[in-house]
N, CA, C and O atoms as a GROMACS GRO file, in nm:
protein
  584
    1UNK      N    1   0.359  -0.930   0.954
    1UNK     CA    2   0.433  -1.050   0.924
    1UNK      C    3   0.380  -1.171   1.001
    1UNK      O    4   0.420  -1.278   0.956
    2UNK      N    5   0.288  -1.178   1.123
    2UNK     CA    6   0.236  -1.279   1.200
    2UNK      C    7   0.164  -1.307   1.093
    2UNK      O    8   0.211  -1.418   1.069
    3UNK      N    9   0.081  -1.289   1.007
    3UNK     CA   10  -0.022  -1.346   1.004
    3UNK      C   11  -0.008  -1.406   0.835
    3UNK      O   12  -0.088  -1.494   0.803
    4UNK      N   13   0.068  -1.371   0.759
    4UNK     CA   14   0.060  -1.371   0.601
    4UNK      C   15   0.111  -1.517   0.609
    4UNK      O   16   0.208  -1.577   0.656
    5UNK      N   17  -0.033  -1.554   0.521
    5UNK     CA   18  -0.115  -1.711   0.477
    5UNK      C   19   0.025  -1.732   0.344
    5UNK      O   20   0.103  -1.636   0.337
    6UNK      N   21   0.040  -1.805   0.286
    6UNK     CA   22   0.090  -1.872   0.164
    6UNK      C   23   0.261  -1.850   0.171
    6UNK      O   24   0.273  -1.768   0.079
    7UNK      N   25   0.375  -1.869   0.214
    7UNK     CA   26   0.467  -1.801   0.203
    7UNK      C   27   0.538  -1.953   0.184
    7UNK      O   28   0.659  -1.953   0.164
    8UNK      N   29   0.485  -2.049   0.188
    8UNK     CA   30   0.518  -2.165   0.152
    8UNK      C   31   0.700  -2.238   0.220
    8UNK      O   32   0.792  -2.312   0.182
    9UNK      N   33   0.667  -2.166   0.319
    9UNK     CA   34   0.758  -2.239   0.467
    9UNK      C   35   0.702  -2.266   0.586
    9UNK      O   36   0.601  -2.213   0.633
   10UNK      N   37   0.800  -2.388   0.653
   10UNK     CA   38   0.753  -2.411   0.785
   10UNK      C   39   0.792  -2.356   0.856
   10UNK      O   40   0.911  -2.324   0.853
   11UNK      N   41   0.703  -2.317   0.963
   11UNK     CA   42   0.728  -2.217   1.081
   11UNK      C   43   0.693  -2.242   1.197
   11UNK      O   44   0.571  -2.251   1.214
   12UNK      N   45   0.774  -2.259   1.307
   12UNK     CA   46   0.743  -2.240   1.424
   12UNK      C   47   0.673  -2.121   1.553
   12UNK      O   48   0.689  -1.999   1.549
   13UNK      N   49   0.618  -2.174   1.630
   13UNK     CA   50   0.523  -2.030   1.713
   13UNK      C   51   0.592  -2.087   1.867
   13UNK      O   52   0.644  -2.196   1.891
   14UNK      N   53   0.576  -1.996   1.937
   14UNK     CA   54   0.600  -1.979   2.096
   14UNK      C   55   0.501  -1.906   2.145
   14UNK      O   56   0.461  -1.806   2.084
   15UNK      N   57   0.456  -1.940   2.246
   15UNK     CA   58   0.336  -1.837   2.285
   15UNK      C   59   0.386  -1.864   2.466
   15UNK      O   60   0.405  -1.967   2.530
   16UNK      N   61   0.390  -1.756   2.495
   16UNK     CA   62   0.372  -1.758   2.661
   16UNK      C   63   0.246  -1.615   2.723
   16UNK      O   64   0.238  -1.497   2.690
   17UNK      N   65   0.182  -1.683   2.801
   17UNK     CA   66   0.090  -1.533   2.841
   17UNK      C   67   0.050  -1.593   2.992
   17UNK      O   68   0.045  -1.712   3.022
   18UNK      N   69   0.020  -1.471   3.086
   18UNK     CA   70   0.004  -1.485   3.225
   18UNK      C   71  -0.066  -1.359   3.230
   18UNK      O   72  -0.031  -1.260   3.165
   19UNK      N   73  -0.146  -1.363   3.294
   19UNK     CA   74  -0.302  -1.292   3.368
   19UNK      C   75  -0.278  -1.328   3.488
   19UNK      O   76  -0.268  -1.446   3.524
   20UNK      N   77  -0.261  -1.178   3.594
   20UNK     CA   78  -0.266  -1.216   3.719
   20UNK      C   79  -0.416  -1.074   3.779
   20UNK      O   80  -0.460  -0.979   3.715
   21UNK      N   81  -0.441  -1.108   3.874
   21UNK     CA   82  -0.560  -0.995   3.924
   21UNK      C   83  -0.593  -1.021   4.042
   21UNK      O   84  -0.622  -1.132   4.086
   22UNK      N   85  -0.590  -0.908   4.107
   22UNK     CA   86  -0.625  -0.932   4.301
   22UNK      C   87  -0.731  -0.782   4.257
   22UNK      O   88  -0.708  -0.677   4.198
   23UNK      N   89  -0.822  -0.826   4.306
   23UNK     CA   90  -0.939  -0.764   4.355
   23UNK      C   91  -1.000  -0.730   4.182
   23UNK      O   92  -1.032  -0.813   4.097
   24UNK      N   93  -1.002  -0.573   4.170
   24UNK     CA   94  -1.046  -0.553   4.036
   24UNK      C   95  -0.959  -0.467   3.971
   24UNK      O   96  -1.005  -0.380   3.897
   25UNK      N   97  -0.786  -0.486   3.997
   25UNK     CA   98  -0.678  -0.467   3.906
   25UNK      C   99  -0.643  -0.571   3.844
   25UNK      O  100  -0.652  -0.688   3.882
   26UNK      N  101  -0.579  -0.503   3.686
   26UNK     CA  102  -0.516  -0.719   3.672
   26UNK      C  103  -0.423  -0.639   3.556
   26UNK      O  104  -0.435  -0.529   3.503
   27UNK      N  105  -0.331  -0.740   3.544
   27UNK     CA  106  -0.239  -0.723   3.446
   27UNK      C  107  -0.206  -0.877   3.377
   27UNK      O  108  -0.205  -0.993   3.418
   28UNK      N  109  -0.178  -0.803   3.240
   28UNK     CA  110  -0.173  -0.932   3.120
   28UNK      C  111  -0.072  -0.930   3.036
   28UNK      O  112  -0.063  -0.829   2.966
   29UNK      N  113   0.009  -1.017   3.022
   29UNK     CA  114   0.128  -1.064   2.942
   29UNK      C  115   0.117  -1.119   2.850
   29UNK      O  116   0.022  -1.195   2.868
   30UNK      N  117   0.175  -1.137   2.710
   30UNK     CA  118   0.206  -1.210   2.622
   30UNK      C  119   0.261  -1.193   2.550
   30UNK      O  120   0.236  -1.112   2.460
   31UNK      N  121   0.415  -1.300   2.564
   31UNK     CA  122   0.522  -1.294   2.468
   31UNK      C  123   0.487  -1.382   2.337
   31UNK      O  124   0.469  -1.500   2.367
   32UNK      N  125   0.476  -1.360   2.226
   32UNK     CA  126   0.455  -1.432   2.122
   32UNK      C  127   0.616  -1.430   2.047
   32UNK      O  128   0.692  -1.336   2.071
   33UNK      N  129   0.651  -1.532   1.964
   33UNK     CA  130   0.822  -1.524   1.931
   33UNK      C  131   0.786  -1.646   1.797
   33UNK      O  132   0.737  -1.757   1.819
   34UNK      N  133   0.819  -1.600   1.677
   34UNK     CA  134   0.745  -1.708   1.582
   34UNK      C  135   0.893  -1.706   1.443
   34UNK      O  136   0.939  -1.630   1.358
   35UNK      N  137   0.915  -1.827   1.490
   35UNK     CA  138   1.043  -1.852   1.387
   35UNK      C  139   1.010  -1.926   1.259
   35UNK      O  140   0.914  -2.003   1.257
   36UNK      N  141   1.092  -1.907   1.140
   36UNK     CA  142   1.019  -1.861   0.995
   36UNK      C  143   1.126  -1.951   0.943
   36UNK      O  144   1.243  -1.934   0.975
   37UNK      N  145   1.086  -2.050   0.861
   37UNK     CA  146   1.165  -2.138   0.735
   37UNK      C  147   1.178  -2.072   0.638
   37UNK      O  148   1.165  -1.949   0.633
   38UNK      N  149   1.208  -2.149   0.544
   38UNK     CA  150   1.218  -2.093   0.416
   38UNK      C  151   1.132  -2.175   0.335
   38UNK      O  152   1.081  -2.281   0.370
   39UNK      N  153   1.117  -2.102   0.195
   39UNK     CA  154   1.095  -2.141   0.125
   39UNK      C  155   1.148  -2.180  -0.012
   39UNK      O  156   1.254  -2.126  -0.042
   40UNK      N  157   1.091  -2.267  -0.107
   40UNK     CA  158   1.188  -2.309  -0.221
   40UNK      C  159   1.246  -2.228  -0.280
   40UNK      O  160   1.352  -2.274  -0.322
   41UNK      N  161   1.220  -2.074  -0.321
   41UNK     CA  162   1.286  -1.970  -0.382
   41UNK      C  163   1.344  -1.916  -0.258
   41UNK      O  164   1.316  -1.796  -0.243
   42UNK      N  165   1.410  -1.964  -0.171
   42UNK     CA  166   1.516  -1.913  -0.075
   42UNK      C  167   1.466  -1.760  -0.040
   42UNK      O  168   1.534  -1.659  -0.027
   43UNK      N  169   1.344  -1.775  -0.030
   43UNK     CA  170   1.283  -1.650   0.113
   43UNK      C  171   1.185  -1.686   0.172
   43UNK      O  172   1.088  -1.755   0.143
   44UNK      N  173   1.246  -1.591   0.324
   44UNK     CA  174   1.245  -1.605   0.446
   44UNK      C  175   1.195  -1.483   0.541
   44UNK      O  176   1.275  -1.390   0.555
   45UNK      N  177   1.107  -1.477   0.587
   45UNK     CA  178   1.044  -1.380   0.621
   45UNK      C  179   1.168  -1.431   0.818
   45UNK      O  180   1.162  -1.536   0.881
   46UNK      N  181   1.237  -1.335   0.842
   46UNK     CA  182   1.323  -1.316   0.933
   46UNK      C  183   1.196  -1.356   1.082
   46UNK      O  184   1.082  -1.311   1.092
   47UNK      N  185   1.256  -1.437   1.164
   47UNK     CA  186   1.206  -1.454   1.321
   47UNK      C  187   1.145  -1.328   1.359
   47UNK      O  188   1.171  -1.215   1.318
   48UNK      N  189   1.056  -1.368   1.447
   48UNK     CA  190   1.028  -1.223   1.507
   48UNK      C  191   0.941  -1.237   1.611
   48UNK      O  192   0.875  -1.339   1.629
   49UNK      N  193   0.938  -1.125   1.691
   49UNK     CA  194   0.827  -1.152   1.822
   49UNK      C  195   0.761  -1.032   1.897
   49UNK      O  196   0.839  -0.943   1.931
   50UNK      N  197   0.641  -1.017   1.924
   50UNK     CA  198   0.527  -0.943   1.932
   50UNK      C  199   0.508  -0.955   2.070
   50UNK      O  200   0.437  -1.048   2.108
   51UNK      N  201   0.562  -0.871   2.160
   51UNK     CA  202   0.506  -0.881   2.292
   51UNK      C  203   0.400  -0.736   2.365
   51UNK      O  204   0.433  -0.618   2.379
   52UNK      N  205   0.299  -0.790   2.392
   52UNK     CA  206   0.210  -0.700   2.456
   52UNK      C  207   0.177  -0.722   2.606
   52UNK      O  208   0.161  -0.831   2.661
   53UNK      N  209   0.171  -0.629   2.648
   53UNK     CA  210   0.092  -0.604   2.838
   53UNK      C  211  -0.016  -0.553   2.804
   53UNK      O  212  -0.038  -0.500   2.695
   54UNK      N  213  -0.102  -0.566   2.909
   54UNK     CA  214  -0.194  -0.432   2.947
   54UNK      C  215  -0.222  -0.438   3.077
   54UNK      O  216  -0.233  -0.550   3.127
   55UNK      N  217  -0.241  -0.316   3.162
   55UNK     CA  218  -0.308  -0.343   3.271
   55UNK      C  219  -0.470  -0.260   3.290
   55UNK      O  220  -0.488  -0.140   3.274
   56UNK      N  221  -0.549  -0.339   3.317
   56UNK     CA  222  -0.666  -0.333   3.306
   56UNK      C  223  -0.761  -0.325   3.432
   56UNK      O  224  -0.731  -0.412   3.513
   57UNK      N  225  -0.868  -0.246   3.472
   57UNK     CA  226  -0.963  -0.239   3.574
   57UNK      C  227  -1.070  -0.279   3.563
   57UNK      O  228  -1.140  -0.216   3.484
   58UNK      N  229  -1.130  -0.390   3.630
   58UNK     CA  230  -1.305  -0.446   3.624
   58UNK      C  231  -1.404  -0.366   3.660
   58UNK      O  232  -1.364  -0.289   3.747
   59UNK      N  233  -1.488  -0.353   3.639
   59UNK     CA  234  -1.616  -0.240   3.637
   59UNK      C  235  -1.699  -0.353   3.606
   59UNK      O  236  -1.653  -0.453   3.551
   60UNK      N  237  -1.870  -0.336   3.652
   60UNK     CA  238  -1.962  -0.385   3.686
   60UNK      C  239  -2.071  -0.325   3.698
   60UNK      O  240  -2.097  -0.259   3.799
   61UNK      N  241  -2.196  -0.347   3.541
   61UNK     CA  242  -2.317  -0.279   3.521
   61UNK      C  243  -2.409  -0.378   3.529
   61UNK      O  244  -2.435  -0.388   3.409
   62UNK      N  245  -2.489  -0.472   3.591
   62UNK     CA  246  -2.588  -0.536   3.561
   62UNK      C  247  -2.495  -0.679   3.515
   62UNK      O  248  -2.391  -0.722   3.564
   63UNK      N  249  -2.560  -0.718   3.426
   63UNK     CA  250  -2.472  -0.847   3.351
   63UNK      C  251  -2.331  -0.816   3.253
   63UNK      O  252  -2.268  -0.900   3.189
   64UNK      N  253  -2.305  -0.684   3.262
   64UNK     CA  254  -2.212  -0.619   3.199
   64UNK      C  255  -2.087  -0.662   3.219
   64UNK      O  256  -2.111  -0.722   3.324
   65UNK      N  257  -1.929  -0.686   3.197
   65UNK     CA  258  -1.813  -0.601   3.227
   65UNK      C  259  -1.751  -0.585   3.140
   65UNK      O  260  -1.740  -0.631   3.027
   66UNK      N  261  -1.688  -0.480   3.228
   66UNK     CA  262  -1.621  -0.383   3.159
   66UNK      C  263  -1.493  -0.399   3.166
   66UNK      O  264  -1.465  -0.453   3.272
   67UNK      N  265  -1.352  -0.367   3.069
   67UNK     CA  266  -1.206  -0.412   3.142
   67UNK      C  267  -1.172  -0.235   3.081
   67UNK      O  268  -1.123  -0.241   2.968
   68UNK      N  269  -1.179  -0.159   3.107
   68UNK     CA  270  -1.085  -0.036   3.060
   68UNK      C  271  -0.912  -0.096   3.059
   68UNK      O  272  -0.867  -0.182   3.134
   69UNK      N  273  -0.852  -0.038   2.974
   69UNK     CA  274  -0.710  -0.080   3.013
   69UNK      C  275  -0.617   0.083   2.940
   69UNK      O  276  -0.638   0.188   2.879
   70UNK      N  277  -0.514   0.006   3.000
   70UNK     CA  278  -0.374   0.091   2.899
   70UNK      C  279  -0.280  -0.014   2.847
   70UNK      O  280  -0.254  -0.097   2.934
   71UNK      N  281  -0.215  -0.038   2.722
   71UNK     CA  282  -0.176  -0.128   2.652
   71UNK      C  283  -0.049  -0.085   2.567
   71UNK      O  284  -0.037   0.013   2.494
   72UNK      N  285   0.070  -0.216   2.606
   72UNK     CA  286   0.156  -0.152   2.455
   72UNK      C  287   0.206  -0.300   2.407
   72UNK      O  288   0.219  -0.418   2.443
   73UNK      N  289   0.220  -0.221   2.317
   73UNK     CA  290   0.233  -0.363   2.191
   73UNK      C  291   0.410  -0.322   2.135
   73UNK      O  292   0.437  -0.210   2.094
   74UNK      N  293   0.502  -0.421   2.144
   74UNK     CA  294   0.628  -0.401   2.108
   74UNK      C  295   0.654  -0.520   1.930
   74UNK      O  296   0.691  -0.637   1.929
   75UNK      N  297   0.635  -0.470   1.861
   75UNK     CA  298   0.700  -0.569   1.756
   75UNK      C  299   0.857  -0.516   1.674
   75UNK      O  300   0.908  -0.405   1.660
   76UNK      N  301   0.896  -0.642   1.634
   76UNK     CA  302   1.020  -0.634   1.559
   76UNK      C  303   1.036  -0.791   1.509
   76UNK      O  304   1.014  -0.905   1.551
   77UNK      N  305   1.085  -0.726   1.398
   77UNK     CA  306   1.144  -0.882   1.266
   77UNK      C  307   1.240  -0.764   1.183
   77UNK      O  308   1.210  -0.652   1.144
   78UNK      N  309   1.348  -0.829   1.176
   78UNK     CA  310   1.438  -0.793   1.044
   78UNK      C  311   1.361  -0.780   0.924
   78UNK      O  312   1.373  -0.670   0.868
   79UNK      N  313   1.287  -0.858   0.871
   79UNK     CA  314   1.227  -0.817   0.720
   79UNK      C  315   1.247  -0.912   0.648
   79UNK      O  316   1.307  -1.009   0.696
   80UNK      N  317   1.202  -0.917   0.502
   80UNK     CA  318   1.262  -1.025   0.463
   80UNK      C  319   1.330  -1.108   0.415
   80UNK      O  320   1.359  -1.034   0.321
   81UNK      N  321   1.387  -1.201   0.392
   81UNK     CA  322   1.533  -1.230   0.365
   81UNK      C  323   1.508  -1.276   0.234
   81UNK      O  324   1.395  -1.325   0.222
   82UNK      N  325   1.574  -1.276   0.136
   82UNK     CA  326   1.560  -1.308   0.003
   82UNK      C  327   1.706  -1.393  -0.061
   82UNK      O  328   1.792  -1.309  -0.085
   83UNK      N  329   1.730  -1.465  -0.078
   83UNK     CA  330   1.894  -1.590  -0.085
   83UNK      C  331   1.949  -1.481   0.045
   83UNK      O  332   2.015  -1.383   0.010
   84UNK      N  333   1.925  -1.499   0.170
   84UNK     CA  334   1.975  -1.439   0.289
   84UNK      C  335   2.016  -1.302   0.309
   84UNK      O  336   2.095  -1.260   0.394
   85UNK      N  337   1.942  -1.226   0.207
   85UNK     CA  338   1.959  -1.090   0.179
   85UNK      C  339   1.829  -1.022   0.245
   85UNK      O  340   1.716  -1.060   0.212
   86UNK      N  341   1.849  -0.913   0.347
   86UNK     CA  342   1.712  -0.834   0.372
   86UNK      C  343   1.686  -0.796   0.281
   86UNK      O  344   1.765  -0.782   0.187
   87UNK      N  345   1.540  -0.761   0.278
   87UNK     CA  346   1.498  -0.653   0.134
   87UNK      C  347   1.454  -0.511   0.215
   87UNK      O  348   1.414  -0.516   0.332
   88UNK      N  349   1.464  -0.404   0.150
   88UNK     CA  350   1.452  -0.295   0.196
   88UNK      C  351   1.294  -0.294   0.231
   88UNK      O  352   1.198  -0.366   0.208
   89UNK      N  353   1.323  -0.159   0.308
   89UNK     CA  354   1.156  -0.117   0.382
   89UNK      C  355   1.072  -0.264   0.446
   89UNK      O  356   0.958  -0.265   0.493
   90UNK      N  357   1.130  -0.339   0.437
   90UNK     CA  358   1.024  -0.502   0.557
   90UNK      C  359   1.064  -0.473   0.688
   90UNK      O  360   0.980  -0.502   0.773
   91UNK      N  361   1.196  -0.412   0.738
   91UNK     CA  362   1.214  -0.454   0.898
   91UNK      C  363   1.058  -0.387   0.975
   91UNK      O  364   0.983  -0.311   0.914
   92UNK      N  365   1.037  -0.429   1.099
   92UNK     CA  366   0.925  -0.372   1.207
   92UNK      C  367   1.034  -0.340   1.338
   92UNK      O  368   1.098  -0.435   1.384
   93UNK      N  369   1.045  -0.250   1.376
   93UNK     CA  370   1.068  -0.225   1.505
   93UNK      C  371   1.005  -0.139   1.591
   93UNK      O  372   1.070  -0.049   1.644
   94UNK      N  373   0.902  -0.153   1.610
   94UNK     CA  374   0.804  -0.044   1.697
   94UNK      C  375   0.713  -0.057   1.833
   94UNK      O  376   0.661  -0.161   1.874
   95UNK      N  377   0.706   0.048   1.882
   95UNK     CA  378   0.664   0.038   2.042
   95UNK      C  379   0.488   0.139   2.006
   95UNK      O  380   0.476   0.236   1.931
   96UNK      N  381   0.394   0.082   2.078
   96UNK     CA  382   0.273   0.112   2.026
   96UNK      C  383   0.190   0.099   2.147
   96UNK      O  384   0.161  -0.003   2.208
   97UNK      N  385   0.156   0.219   2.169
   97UNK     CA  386   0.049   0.252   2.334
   97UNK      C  387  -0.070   0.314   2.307
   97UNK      O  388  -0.102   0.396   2.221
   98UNK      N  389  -0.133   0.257   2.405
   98UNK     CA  390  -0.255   0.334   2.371
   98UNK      C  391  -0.391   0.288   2.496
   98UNK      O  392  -0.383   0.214   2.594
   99UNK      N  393  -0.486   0.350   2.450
   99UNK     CA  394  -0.585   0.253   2.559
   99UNK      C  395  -0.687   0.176   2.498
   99UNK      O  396  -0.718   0.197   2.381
  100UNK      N  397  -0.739   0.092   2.561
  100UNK     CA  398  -0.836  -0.033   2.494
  100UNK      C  399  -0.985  -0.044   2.598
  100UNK      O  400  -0.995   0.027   2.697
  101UNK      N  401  -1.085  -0.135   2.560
  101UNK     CA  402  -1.164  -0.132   2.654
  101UNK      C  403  -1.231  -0.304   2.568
  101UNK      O  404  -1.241  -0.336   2.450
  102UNK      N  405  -1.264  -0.376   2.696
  102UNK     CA  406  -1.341  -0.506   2.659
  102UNK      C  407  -1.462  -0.516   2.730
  102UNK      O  408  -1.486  -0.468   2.840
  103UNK      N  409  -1.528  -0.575   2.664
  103UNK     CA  410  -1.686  -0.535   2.718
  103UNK      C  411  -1.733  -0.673   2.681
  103UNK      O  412  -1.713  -0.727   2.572
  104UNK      N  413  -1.827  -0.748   2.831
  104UNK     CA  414  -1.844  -0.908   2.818
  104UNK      C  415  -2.006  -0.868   2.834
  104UNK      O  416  -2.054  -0.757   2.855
  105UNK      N  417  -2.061  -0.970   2.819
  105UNK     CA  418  -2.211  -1.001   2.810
  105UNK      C  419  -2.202  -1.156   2.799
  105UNK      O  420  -2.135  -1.214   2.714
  106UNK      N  421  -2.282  -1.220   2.900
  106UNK     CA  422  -2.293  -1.353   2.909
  106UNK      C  423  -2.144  -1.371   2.831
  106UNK      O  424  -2.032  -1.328   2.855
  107UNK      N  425  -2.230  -1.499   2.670
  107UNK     CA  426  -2.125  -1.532   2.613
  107UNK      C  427  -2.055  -1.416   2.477
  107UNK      O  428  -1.980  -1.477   2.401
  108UNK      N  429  -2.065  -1.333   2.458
  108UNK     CA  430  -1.993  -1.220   2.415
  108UNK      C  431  -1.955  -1.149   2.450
  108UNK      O  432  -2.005  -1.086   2.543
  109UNK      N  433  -1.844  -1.120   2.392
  109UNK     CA  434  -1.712  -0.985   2.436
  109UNK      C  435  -1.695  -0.910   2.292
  109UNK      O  436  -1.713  -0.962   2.182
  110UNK      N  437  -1.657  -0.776   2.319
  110UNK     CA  438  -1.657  -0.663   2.187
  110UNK      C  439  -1.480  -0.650   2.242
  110UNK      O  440  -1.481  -0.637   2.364
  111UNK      N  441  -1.369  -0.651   2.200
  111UNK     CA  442  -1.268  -0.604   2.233
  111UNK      C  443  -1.186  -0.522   2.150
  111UNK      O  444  -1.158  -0.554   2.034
  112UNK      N  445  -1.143  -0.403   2.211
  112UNK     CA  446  -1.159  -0.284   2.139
  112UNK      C  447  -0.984  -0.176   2.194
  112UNK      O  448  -0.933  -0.171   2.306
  113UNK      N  449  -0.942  -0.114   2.073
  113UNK     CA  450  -0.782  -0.053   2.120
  113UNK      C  451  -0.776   0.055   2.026
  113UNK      O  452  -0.844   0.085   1.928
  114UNK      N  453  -0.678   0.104   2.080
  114UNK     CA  454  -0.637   0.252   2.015
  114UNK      C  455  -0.497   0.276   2.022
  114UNK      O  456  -0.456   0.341   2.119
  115UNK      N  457  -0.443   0.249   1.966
  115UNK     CA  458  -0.270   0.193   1.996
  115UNK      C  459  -0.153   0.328   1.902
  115UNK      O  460  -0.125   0.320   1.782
  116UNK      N  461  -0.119   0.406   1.970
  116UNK     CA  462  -0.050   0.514   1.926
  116UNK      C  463   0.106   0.455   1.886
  116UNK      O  464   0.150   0.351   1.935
  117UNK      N  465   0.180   0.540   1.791
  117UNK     CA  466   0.316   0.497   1.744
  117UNK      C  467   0.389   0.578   1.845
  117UNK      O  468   0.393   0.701   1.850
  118UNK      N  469   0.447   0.494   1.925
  118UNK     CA  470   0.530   0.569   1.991
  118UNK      C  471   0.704   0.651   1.986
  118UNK      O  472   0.761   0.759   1.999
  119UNK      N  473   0.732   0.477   1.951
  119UNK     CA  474   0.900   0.461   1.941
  119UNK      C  475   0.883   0.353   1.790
  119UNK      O  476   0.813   0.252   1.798
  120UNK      N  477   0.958   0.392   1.652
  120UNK     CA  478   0.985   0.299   1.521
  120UNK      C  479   1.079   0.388   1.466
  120UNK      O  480   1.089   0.498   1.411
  121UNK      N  481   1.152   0.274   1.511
  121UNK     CA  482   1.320   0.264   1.405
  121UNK      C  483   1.284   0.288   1.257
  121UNK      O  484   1.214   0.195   1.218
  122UNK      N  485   1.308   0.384   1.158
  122UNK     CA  486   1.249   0.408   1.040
  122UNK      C  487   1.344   0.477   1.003
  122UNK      O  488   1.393   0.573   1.063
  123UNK      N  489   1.392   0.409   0.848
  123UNK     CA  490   1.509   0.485   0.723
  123UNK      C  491   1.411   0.580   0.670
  123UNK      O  492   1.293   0.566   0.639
  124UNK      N  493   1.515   0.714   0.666
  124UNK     CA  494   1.453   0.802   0.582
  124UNK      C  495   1.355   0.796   0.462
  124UNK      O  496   1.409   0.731   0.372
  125UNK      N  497   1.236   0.837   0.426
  125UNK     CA  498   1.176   0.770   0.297
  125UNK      C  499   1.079   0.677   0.290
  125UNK      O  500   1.003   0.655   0.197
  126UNK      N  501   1.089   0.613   0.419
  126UNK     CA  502   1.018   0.509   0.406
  126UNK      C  503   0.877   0.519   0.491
  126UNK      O  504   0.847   0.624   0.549
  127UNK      N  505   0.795   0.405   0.493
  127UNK     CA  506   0.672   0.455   0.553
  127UNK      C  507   0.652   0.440   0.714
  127UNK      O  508   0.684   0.337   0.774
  128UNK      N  509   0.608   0.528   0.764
  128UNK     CA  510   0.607   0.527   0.881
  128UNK      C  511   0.434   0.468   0.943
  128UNK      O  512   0.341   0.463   0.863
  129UNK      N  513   0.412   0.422   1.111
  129UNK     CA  514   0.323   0.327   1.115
  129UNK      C  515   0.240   0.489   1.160
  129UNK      O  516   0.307   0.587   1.189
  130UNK      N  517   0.134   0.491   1.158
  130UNK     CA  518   0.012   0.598   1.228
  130UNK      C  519  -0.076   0.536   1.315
  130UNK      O  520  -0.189   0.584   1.319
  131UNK      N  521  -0.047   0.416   1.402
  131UNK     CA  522  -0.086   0.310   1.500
  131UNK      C  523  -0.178   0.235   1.418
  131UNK      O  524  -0.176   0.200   1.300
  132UNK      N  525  -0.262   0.220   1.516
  132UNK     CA  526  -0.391   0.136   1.497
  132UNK      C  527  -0.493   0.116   1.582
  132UNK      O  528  -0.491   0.107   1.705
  133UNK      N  529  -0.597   0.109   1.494
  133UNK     CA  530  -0.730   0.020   1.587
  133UNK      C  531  -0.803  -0.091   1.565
  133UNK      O  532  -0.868  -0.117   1.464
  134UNK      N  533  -0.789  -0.162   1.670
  134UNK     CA  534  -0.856  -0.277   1.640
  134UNK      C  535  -0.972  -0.334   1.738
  134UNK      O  536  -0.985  -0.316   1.859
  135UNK      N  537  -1.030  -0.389   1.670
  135UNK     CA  538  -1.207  -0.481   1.736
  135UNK      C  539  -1.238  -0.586   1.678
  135UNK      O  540  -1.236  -0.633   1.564
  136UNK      N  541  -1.272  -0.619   1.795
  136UNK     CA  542  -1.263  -0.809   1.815
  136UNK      C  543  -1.423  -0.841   1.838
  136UNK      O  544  -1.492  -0.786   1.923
  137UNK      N  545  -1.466  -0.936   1.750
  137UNK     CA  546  -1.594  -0.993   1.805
  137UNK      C  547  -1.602  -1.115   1.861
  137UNK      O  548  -1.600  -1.211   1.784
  138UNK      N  549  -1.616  -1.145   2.038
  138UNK     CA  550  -1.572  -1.298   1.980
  138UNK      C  551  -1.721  -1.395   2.101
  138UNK      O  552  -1.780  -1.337   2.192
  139UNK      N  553  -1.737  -1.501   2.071
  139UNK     CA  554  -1.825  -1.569   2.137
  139UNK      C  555  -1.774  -1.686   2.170
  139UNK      O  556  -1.710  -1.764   2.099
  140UNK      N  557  -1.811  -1.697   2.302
  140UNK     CA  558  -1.749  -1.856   2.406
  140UNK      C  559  -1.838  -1.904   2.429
  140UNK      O  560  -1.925  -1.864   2.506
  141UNK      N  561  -1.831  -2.082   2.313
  141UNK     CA  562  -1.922  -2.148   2.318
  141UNK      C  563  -1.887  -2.240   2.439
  141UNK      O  564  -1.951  -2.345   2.445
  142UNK      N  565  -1.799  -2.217   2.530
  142UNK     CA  566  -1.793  -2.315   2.651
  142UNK      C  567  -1.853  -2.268   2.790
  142UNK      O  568  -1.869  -2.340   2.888
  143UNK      N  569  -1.886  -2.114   2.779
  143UNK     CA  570  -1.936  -2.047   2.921
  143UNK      C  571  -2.038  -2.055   2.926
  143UNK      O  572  -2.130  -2.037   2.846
  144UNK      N  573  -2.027  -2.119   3.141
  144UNK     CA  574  -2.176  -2.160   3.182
  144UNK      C  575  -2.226  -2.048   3.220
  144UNK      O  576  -2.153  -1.955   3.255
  145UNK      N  577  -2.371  -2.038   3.218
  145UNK     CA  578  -2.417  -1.922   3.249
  145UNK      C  579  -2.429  -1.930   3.383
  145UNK      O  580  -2.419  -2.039   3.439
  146UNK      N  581  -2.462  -1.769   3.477
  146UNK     CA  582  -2.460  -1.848   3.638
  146UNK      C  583  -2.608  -1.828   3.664
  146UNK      O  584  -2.659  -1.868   3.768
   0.00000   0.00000   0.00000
């Protein structure tokens, strides 16, 4: 539900995140909380908010690093509202762990997860999540080299 393009309402985002790290432990926050208009046929994809941690260890090969982590990802939204009616099978309520690993080079990072279903609220019948994995390619055109 974060991400679906065309739903032809305005919507608001919140983002809070904090990275703290003493030596080569670190831990990472981010509450995301993204509230949902409507649209002209009176639906409404319900508020909702996506909060993830991880805590993660630095490692060091050459020009390498490394972040190993352990990670959980909490989402929930009611589903979606239709003239202020949920529709069946949309709610998300699920808790999702797993471990991840990010890997930097100069200006590229590969970022990488394995996120198990832990805890989802689920009506009989309906589909259940089997986690996920995901990988990130990403390049920072602002980092100086040292």
């Amino acid at each position: 539900f974060e991400m679906q393009p065309g739903t032809g309402s305005i919507d608001g985002f919140g983002y809070i995140n904090y990275v703290c790290m003493t030596k080569k432990l670190g831990l990472s926050v981010n509450l995301n909380y993204k509230a949902n208009g409507q649209n002209i046929y009176q639906e409404k994809l319900s508020n909702s908010h996506n909060d993830f941690i991880s805590l993660f260890y630095k490692l060091q090969y050459k020009e390498f690093l490394f972040y190993p982590s352990v990670q959980a990802n909490y989402e929930f939204t009611e589903g979606l509202k239709i003239k202020n009616v949920v529709q069946e099978n949309t709610q998300v309520n699920s808790l999702l762990v797993g471990p991840g690993l990010d890997i930097y080079y100069k200006s590229f990072s590969i970022n990488t997860s394995w996120q198990f279903t832990t805890i989802e609220n689920v009506r009989d019948g309906n589909l259940k999540s089997a986690g996920r994995i995901s990988v990130g390619l990403n390049y920072s055109f602002s980092r100086k080299e040292k």
